[in-house]
C-alpha positions as CSV (number, residue, x, y, z in Angstrom):
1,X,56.9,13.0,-207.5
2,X,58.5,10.5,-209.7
3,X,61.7,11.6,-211.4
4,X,63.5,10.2,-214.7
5,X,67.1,10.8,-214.6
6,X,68.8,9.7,-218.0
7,X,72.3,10.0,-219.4
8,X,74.9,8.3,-220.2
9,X,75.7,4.7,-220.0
10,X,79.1,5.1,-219.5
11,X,80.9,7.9,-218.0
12,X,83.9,9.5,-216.3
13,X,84.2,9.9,-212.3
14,X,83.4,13.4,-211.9
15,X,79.8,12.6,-214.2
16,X,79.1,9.5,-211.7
17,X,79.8,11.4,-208.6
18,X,76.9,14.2,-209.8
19,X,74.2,11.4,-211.0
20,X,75.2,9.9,-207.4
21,X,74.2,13.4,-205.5
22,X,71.5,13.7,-208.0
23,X,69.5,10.7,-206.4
24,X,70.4,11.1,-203.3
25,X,68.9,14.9,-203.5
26,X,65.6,13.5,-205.0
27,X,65.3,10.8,-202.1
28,X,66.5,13.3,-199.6
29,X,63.2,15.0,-201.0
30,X,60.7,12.5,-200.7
31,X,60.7,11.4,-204.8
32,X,61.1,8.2,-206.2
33,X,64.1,7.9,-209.1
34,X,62.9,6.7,-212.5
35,X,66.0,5.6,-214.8
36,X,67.1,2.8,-217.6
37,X,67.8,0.9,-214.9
38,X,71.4,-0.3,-216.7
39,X,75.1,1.3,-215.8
40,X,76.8,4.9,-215.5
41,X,74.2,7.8,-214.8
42,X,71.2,5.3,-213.8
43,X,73.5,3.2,-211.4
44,X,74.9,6.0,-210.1
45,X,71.8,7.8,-209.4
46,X,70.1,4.8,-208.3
47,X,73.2,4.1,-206.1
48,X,72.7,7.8,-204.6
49,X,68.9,7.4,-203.9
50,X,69.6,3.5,-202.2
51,X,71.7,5.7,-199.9
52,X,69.4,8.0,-198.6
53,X,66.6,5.4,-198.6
54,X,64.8,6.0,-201.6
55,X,63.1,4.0,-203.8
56,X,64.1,3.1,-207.7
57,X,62.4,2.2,-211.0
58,X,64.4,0.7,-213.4
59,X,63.0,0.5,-216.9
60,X,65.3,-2.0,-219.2
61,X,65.8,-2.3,-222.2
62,X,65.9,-6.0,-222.4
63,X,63.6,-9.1,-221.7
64,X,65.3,-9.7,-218.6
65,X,64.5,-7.8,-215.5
66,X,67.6,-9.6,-213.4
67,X,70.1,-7.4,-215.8
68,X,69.2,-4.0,-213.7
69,X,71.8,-2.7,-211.6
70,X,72.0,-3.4,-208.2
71,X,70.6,-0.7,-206.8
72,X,67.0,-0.7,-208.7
73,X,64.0,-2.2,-206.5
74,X,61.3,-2.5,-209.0
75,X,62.9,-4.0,-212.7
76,X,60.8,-3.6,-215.9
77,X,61.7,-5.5,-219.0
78,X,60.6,-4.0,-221.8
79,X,62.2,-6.1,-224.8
80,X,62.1,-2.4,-226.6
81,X,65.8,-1.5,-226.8
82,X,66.5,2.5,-227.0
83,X,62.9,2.8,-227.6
84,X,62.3,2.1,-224.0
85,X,63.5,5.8,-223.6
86,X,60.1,7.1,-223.9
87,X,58.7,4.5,-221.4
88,X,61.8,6.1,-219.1
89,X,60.8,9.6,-219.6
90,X,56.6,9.4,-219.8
91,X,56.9,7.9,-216.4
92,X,58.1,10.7,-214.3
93,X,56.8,14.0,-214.2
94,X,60.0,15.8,-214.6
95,X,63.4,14.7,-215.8
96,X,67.0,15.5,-215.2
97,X,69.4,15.2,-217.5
98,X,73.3,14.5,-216.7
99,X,76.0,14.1,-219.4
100,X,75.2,11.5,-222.1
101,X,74.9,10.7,-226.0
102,X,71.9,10.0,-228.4
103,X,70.2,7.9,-226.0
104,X,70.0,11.0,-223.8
105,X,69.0,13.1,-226.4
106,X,65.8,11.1,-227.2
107,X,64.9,11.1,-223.8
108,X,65.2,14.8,-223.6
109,X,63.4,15.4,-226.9
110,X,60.5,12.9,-225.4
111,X,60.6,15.3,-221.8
112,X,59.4,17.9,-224.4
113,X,56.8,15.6,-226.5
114,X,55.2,14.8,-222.8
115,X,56.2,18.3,-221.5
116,X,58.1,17.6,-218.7
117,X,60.5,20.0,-216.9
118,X,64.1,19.1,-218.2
119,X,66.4,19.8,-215.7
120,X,70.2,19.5,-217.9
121,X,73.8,18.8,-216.0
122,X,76.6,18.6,-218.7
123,X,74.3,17.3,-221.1
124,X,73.3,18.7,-224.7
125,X,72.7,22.4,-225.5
126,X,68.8,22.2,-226.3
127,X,68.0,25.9,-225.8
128,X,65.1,25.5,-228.4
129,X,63.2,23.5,-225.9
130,X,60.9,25.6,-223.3
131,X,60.9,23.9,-220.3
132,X,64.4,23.0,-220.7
133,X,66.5,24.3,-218.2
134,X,70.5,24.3,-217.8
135,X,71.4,23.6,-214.0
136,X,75.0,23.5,-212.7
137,X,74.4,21.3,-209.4
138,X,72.6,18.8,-208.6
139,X,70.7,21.0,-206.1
140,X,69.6,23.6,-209.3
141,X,68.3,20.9,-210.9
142,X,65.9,19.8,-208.5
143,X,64.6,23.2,-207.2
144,X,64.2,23.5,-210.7
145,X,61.6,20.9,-211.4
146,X,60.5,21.0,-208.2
147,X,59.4,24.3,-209.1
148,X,57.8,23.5,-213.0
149,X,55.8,20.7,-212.1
């Protein structure tokens, strides 16, 4: 299964060290990691899934695919800005969620225009959203959308 893991762009050491066990988790597991492709949450998680020998989609928001963290194998340059989040989101089948701002937001509000599973770790209250679902580990999150899709 493909996975999109958004959030935040920049973020604190505790936030990077969950995005971090979040990819590793999902390549532990056999999925492949979706993200932005850019800094904080999406490095992290790609740097996490690199570990364990997974394999990474980065989906930029810029023209140049060279501008994707290290840790991304396949770059996509979109030249779409933010609105790239809905490319993020509509290509995994399930998305977790970890910290973030508005960018984050719109990629949960699209899990729920393409109903995905949302999987959420320190990220925005939603509870208005069905198949949104508050985790407090990386583990939770994933035997959550393991579970929905």
């Amino acid at each position: 299964m493909r996975v999109s893991v958004v959030g935040g762009s920049v973020v604190p050491e505790p936030v990077e060290t969950i995005a971090e066990d979040v990819g590793r988790h999902l390549a532990q597991r056999g999925h492949t990691l979706v993200c932005g492709g850019l800094g904080g949450v999406m490095e992290a998680a790609c740097r996490g899934a690199k570990a364990a020998s997974g394999e990474t989609i980065g989906i930029l928001p810029g023209e140049d695919p060279s501008e994707a963290n290290d840790y991304v194998d396949t770059s996509i340059a979109t030249g779409l800005g933010h609105a790239r989040n809905a490319l993020v989101v509509m290509n995994g089948d399930a998305v977790v969620a970890i910290d973030g701002a508005g960018g984050t937001l719109s990629e949960i509000g699209f899990g729920d225009v393409f109903d995905r599973p949302i999987a959420g770790i320190r990220t925005h209250g939603v509870g208005s959203i069905e198949r949104f679902q508050a985790c407090k580990t990386p583990e939770e999150a994933i035997k959550y959308i393991e579970e929905e899709v």
